[in-house]
C-alpha positions in Angstrom: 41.7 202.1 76.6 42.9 198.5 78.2 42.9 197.9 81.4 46.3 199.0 83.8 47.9 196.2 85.2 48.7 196.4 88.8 51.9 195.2 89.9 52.8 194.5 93.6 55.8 196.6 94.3 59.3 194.5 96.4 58.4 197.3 99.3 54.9 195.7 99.9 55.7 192.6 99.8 58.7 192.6 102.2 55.9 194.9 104.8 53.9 192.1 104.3 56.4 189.3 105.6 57.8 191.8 108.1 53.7 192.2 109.6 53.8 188.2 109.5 56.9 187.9 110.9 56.0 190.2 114.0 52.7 188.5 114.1 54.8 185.1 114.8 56.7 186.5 117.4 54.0 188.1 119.1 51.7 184.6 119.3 54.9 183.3 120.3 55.7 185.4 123.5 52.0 185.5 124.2 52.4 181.4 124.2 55.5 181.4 126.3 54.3 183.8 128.7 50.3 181.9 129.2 52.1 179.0 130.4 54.3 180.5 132.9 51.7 182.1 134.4 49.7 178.8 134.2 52.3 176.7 135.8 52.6 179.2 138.5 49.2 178.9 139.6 49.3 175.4 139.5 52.3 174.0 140.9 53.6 170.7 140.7 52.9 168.7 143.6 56.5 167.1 143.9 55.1 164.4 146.3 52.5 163.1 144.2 55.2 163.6 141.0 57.3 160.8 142.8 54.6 158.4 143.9 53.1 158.4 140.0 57.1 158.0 138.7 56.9 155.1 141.3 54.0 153.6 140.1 55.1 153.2 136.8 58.2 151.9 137.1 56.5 149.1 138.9 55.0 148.1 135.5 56.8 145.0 133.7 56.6 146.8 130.2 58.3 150.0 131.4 61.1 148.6 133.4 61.7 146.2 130.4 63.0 149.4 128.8 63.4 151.7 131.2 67.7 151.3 130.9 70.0 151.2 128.0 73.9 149.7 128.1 76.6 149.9 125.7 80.5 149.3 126.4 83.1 152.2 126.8 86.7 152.0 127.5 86.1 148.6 128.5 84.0 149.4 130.7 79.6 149.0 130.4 77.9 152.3 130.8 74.1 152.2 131.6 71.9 154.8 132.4 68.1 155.7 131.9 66.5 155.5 128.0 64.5 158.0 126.6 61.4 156.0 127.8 61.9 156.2 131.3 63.0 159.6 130.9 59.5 160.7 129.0 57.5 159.0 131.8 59.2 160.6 134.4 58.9 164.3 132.6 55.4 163.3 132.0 54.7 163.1 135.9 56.9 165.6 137.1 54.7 168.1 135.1 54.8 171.5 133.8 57.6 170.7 131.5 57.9 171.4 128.1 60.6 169.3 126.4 60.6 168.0 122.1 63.0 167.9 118.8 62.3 170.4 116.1 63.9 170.3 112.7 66.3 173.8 112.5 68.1 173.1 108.9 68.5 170.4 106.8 71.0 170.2 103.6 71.4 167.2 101.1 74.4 165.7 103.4 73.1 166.7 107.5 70.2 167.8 109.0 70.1 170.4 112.2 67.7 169.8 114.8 67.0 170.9 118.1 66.3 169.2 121.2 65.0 170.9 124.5 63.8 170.8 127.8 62.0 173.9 129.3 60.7 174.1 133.5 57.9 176.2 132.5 57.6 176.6 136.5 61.1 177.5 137.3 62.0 178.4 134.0 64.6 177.0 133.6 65.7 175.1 130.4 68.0 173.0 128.5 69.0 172.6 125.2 71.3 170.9 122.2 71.7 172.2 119.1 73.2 169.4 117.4 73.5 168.3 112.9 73.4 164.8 111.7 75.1 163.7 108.5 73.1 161.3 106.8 75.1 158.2 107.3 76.6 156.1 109.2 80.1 155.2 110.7 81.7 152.3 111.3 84.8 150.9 112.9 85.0 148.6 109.5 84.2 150.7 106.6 84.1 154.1 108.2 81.6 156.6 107.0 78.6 155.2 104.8 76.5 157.9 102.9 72.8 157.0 103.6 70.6 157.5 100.4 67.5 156.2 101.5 65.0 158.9 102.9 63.9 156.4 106.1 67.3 155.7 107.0 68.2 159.3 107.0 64.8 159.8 109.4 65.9 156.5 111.1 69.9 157.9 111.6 68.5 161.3 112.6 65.6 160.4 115.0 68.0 158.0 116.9 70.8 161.2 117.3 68.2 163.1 118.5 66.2 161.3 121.4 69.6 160.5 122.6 70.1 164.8 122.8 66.1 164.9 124.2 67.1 162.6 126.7 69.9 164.2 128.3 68.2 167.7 128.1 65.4 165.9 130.2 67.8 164.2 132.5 69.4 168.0 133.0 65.9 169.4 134.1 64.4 166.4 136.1 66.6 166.5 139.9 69.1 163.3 139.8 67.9 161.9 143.1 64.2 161.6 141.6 66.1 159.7 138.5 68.1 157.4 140.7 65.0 156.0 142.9 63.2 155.6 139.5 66.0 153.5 137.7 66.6 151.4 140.8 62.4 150.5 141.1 62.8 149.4 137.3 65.7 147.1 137.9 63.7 145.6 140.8 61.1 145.3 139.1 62.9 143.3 136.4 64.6 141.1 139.0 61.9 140.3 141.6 58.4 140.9 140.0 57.4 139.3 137.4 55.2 136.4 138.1 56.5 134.6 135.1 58.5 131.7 135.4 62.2 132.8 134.8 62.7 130.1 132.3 60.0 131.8 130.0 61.7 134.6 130.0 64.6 133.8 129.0 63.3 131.8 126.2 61.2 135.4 125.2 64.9 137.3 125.6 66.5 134.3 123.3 63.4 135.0 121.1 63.5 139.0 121.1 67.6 139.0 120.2 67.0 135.9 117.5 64.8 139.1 115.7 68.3 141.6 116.1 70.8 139.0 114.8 72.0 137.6 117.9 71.1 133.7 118.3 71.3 131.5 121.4 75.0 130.4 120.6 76.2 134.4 121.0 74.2 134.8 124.0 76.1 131.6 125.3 79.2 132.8 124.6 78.8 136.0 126.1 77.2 134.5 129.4 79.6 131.5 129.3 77.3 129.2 130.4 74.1 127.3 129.0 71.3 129.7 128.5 68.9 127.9 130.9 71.2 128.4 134.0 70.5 132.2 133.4 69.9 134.3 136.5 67.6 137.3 137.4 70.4 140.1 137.4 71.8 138.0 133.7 68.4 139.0 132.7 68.3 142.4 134.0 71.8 143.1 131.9 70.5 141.4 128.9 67.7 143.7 128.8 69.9 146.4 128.7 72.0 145.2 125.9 68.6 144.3 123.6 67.2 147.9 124.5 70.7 149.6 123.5 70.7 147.1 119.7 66.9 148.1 119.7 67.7 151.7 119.7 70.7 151.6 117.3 72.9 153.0 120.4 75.5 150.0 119.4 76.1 147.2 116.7 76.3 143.4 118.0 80.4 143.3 117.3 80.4 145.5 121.1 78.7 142.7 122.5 79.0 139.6 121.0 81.7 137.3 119.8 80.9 137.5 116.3 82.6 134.1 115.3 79.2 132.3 116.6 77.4 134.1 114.5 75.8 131.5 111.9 73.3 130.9 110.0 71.8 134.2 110.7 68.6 135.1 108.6 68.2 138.1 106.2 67.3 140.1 109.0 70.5 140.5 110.6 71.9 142.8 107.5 70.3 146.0 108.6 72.1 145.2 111.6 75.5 144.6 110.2 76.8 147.9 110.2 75.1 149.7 113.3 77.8 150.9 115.7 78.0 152.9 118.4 77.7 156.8 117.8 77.4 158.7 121.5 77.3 161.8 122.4 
């Protein structure tokens, strides 16, 4: 006689993913609860918190992106970048914050981004879907085909979310002392002659498609006669074009743009898309 096959019956398999699946949410509630308890018995020390924040915004390579800017109504908004933000969650501690990837289709992905007070437990969240693409005040909506840029169009979407779910958590006053260290820092610090910094800005925008007779133009004067607080908005600008938070055409008269190298086209058609 041969040999009975045995055949796993539907009923046993779905017991099987329904053991798993309470499994999962068992680790998981074990997980969340471990580090409540954890932060309780080791509070943050908000005193020491503010004197680390301090410290590093004293640090030339923070406050160099520590802000982003990018025009609104006719009007410049600033505020803190997702750097400064990360440094200050860092050493405010027991804080749980990240993106995670909910859904994803062949025209948007769904992510999550979140902040969590283990300590207070307290948290904030965005729930948020990307279309892969980009739009544009010239040639509105443009599909994205390539894999990076959809990673590229996503990823920027989604610090933007982590950073105001962070900024929601962390209390504003210990935000505004840490923004207005950076800035001095940028103004009064550096031991660097001022004129070698601006040649390094001129430099670092020449590598985003914006050359010296743009920055002119927007300055309205000759680039050397650039001052400290110049700088300090500059920065801003060049950290909001580094991030893809807005295109050049917000900030720059684009009728001195010329002779521009190859570089510039993956800049061509970034343009601003906020919250």
């Amino acid at each position: 006689m041969g040999k009975s096959k045995e055949l796993t019956s539907p009923s046993n398999d779905f017991g099987s993913s329904m053991v798993a699946a309470n499994h999962d949410q068992s680790r998981a509630i074990a997980e969340v609860q471990g580090a409540i308890i954890v932060a309780q018995r080791c509070p943050r020390n908000e005193q020491r918190a503010v004197t680390e924040i301090s410290k590093a915004c004293r640090r030339p390579g923070l406050a160099q992106q520590a802000m982003y800017s990018f025009p609104r109504g006719g009007k410049q908004v600033t505020g803190p970048s997702i750097r400064l933000a990360e440094v200050i969650a860092r050493n405010w501690g027991n804080l749980q914050y990240g993106i995670r990837e909910v859904d994803a289709s062949d025209t948007s992905t769904k992510f999550e981004a979140f902040c969590w007070d283990v300590q207070n437990n307290v948290r904030a969240s965005r729930v948020f879907s990307v279309k892969h693409g980009r739009w544009t005040k010239k040639s509105g909506f443009k599909e994205a085909l390539d894999p990076r840029d959809q990673y590229e169009i996503g990823a920027s979407s989604a610090v933007r979310r982590l950073r105001a779910c962070i900024l929601e958590i962390i209390p504003g006053d210990v935000v505004d002392e840490a923004v207005q260290l950076c800035e001095k820092t940028l103004a009064g610090k550096s031991k660097e002659p001022i004129i070698d910094r601006i040649r390094k800005m001129v430099s670092a925008f020449s590598e985003l498609g914006v050359n010296e007779q743009m920055l002119v133009k927007r300055l309205g004067h000759k680039i050397d006669v650039t001052t400290e607080i110049e700088l300090v908005d500059l920065a801003k600008i060049f950290k909001s074009l580094q991030d893809n938070m807005s295109g050049r055409e917000s900030w720059f008269a684009m009728d001195a743009d010329e002779n521009l190298t190859d570089a510039n086209e993956r800049f061509k058609d970034v343009e601003a898309s906020k919250d």
